[in-house]
C-alpha positions as CSV (number, residue, x, y, z in Angstrom):
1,X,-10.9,-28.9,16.8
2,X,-12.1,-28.0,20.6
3,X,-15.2,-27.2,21.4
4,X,-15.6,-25.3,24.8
5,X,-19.4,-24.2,26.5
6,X,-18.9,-21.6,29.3
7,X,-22.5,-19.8,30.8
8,X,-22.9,-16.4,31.4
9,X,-24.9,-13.5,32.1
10,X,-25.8,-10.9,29.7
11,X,-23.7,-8.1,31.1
12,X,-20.8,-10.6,30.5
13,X,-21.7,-11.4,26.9
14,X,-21.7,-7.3,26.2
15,X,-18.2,-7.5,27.9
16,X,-17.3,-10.3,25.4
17,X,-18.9,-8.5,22.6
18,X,-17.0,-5.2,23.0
19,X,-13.5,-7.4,23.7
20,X,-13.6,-9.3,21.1
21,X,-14.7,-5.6,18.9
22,X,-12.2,-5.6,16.4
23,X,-13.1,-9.7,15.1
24,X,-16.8,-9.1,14.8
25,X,-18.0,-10.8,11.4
26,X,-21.2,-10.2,10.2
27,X,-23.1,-13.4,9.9
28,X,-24.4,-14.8,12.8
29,X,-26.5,-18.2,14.1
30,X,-30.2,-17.4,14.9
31,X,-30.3,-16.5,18.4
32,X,-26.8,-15.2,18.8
33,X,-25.7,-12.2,20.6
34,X,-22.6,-11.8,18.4
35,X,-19.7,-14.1,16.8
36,X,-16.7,-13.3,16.5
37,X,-13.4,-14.9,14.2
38,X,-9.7,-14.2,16.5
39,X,-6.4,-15.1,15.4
40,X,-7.2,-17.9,18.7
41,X,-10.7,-19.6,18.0
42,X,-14.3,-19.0,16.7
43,X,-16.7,-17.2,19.7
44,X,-20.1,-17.5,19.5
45,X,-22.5,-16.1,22.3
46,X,-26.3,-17.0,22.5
47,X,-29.1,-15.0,23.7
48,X,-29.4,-18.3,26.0
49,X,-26.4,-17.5,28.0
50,X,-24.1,-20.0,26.1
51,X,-20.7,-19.2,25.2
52,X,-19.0,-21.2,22.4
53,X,-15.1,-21.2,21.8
54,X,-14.3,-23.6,18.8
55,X,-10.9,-23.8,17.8
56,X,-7.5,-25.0,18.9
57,X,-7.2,-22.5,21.4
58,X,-10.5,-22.5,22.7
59,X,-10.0,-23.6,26.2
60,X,-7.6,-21.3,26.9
61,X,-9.5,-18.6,25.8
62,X,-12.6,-20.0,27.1
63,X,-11.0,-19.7,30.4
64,X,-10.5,-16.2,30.0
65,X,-14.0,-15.5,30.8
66,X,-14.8,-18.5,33.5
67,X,-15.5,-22.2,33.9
68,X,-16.5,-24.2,31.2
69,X,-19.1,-27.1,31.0
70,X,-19.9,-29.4,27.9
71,X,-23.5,-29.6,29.1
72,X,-24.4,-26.2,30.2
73,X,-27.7,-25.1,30.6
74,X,-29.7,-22.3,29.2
75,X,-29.3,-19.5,30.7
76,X,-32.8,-17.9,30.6
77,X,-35.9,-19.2,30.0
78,X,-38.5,-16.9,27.8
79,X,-36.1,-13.7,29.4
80,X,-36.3,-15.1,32.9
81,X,-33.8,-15.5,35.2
82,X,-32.6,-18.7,35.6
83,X,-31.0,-20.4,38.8
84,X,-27.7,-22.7,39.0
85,X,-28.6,-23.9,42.2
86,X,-31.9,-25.6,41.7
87,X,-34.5,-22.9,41.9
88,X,-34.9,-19.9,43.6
89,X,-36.3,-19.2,46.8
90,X,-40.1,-18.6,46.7
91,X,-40.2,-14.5,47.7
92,X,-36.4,-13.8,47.3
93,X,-36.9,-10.6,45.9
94,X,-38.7,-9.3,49.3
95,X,-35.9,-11.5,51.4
96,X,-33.6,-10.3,53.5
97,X,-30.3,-11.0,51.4
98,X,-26.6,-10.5,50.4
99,X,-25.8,-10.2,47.1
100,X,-22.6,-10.1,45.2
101,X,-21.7,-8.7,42.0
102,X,-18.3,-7.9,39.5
103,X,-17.0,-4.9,37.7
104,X,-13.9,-4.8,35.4
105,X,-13.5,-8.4,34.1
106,X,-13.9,-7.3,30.4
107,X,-12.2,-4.0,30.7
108,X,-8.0,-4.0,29.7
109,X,-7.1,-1.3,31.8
110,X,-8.2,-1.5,35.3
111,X,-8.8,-4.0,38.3
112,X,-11.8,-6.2,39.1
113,X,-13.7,-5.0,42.2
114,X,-16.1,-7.2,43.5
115,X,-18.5,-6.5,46.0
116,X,-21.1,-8.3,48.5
117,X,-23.9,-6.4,49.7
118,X,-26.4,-7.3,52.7
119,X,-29.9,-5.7,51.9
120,X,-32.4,-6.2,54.5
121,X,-36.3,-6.7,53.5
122,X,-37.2,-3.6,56.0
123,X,-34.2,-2.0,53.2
124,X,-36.0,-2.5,49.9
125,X,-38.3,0.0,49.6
126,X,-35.6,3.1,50.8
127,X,-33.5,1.4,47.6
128,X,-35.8,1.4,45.2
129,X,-36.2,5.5,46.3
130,X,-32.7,6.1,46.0
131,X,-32.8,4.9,42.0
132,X,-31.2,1.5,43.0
133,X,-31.7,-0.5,40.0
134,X,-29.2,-2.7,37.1
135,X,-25.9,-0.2,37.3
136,X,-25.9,-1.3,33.3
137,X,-28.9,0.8,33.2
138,X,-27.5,3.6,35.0
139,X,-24.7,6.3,33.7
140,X,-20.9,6.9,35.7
141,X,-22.6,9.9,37.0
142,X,-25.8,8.1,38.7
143,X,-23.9,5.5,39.8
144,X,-21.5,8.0,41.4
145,X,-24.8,9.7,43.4
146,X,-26.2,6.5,44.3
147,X,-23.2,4.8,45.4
148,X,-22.0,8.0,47.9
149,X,-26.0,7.5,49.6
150,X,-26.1,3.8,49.7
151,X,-22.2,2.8,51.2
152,X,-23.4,4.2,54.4
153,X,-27.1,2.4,54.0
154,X,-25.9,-1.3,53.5
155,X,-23.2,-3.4,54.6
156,X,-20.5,-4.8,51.8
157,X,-17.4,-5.6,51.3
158,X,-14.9,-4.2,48.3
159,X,-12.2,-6.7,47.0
160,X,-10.2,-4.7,44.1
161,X,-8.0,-7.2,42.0
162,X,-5.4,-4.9,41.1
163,X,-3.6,-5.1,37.6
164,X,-0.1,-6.0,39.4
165,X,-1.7,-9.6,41.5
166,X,-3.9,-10.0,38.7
167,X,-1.1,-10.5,36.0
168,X,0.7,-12.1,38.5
169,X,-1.8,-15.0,39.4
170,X,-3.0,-15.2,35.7
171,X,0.3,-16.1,34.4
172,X,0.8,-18.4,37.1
173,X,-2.1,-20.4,35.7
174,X,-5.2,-19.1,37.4
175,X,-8.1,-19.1,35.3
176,X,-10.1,-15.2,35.3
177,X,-13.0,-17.6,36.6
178,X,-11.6,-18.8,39.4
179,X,-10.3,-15.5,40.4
180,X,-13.8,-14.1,40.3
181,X,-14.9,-17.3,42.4
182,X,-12.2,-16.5,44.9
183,X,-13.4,-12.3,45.5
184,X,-16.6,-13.5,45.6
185,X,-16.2,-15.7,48.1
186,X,-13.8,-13.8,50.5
187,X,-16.7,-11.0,50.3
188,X,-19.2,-12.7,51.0
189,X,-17.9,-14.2,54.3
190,X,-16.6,-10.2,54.8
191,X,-20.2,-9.7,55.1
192,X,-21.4,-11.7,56.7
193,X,-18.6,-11.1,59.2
194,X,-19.8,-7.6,59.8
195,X,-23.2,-9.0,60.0
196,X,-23.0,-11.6,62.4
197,X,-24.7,-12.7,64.3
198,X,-27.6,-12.1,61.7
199,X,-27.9,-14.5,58.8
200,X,-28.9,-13.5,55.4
201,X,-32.6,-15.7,53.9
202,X,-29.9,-16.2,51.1
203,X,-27.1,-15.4,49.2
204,X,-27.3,-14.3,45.5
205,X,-24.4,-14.1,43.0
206,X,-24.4,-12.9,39.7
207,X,-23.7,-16.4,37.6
208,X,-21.3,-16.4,35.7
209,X,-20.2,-19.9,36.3
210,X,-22.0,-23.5,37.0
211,X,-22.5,-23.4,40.7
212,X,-20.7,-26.8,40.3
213,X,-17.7,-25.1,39.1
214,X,-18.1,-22.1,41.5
215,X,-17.5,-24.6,44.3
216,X,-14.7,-26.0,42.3
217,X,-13.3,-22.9,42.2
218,X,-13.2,-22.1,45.6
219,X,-12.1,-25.5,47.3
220,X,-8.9,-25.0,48.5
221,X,-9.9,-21.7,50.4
222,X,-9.6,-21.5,54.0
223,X,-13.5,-20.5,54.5
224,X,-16.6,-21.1,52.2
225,X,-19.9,-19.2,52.1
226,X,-22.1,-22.7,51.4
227,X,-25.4,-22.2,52.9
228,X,-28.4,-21.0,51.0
229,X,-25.7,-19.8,48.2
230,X,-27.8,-19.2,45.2
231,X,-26.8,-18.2,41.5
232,X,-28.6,-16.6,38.7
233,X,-28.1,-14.7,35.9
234,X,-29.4,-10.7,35.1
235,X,-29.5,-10.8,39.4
236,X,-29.6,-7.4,39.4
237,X,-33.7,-7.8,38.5
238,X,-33.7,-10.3,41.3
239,X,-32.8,-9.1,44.6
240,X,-31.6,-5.3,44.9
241,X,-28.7,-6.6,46.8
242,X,-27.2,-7.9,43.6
243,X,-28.0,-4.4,41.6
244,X,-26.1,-2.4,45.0
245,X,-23.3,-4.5,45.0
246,X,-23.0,-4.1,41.2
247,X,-23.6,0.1,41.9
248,X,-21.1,-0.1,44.7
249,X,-18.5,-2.2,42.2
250,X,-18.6,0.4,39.4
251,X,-18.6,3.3,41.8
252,X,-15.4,1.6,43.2
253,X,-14.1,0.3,39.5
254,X,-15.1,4.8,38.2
255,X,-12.6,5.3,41.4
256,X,-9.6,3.4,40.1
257,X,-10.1,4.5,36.6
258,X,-9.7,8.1,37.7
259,X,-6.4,7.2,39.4
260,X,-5.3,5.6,36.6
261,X,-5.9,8.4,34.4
262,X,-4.4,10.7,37.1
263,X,-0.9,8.4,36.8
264,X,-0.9,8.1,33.1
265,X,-1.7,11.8,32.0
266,X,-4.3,11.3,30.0
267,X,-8.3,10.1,30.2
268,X,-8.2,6.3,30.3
269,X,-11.3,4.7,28.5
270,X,-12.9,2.0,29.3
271,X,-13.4,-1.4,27.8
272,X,-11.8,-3.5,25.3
273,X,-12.6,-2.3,21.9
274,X,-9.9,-0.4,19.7
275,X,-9.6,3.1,21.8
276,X,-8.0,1.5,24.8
277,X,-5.2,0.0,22.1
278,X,-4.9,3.6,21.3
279,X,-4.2,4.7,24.9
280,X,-2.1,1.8,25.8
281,X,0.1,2.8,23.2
282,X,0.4,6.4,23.9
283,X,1.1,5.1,27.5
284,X,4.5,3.0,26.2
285,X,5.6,5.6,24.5
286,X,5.3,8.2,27.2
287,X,6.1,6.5,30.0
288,X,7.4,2.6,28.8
289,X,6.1,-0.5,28.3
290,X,7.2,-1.4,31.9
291,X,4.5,0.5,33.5
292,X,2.0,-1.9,31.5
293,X,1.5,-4.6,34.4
294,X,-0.2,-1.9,36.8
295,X,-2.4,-0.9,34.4
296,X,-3.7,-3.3,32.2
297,X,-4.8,-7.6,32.2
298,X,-1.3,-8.0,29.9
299,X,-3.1,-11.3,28.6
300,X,-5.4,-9.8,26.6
301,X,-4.8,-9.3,23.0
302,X,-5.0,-5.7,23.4
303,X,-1.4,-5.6,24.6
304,X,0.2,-7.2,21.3
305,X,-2.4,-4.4,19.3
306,X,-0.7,-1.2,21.6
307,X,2.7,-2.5,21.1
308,X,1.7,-3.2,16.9
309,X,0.6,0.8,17.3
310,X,4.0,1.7,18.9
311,X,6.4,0.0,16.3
312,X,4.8,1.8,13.4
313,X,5.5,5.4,15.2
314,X,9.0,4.3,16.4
């Protein structure tokens, strides 16, 4: 049977959790998040940011979410943040920094956006009065206020992974982790593009990966961001770069949703749990199941749960 360890933060593991909604089961190891029994493998997620996939499809699925690593490390220490790249700069929360951050990988309908965010030090202080804080701790509508002030405060860069390349690249292979490498990557060197010639103390993205298998991810790119690149989990506490670029990435993912909702004729909800198998299946029958690939990640098993939906009312 395989046996596959990814890392992650926490605000991945509450993705996971609401994905993998409808396979719940009760019992779960001490320290768990949540485990959960698919048609696939057996998921188990720990409070110490280890993911577990056992099963005969457990790499694949296991790649759904990023890397993997037999060894990985715990990702928190007594609810501390912990770094990938040896530790964190003494002070990095009062640095001048970018920070990057992901919205959308957990959610069937809709893109990813990623966003990299340069916060100065002088910078912190006007943040922390505009509410700037974990967007997971904020709701659509104060993310929506905070993200209008603080686009024209700091500089970033958007990359929005649309439904259509995403399905593309994912069924030619590409792992969801590497495609989150790859956004990351391209916006960070965005910023510090616009930024130039000012360098950031350090760079600060949201782990989600090994930093090993971030840079693995990203080798065969024309450009890599390598110096001072630093990764941690539950960032957002650490630098308020990391919690604008997350703001900035749901204000950006809200956006799209709204479009979406706008083309399909209806209020698309987010996540993964049963309501979006609901609307994907009012969405074939309305408009086809052709329309699926611009609206939803087609590999997740929503798609086979919308189209179970669709034969029973045909």
């Amino acid at each position: 049977m395989g046996n596959v360890v990814i890392i992650a933060g926490m605000k991945e593991i509450l993705e996971m959790k609401n994905h993998y909604g409808n396979f719940l089961v009760d019992k779960t190891p001490p320290g768990s998040v949540f485990a959960a029994k698919t048609p696939a493998c057996m998921v188990t997620a720990y409070k110490s940011g280890k993911v577990m996939f056992q099963g005969k499809d457990s790499e694949k699925e296991a790649g759904r979410w990023g890397g993997t690593t037999a060894t990985a490390p715990p990702a928190t220490a007594k609810g501390k943040p912990s770094a990938a790249k040896g530790d964190l700069p003494a002070g990095i929360g009062g640095m001048s920094v970018i920070g990057s951050d992901e919205v959308g990988t957990g959610d069937f309908f809709g893109p990813i956006t990623v966003v990299a965010a340069y916060v100065k030090k002088e910078q912190i202080p006007l943040l922390k009065e505009l509410g700037v804080r974990d967007s997971k701790d904020l709701n659509d509508e104060k993310i929506v206020e905070i993200a209008k002030v603080i686009k024209d405060v700091v500089p970033f860069s958007l990359i929005t992974l649309k439904n259509e390349k995403y399905n593309q690249v994912q069924q030619s292979g590409m792992s969801q982790g590497k495609m989150k490498a790859i956004l990351h990557n391209q916006a960070i060197l965005n910023v510090l593009g616009k930024i130039a010639p000012s360098k950031p103390e350090a760079i600060l993205i949201d782990q989600f990966v090994q930093a090993s298998t971030y840079f693995q991810h990203v080798k065969g790119q024309k450009a890599i961001a390598k110096e001072n690149v630093y990764f941690s989990t539950k960032a957002e506490g650490i630098h308020l770069a990391v919690a604008a670029a997350s703001i900035l990435a749901r204000y950006a993912f809200i956006q799209y949703i709204d479009k979406l909702s706008e083309a399909a004729g209806f209020k698309i909800p987010k996540g993964a749990g049963a309501q979006v198998d609901v609307a994907a299946a009012k969405l074939i029958l309305n408009k086809g199941r052709e329309v699926l690939p611009s609206f939803v990640k087609l590999h997740f098993a929503n798609t086979d749960k919308a189209m179970a939906i669709v034969n029973k009312k045909r």
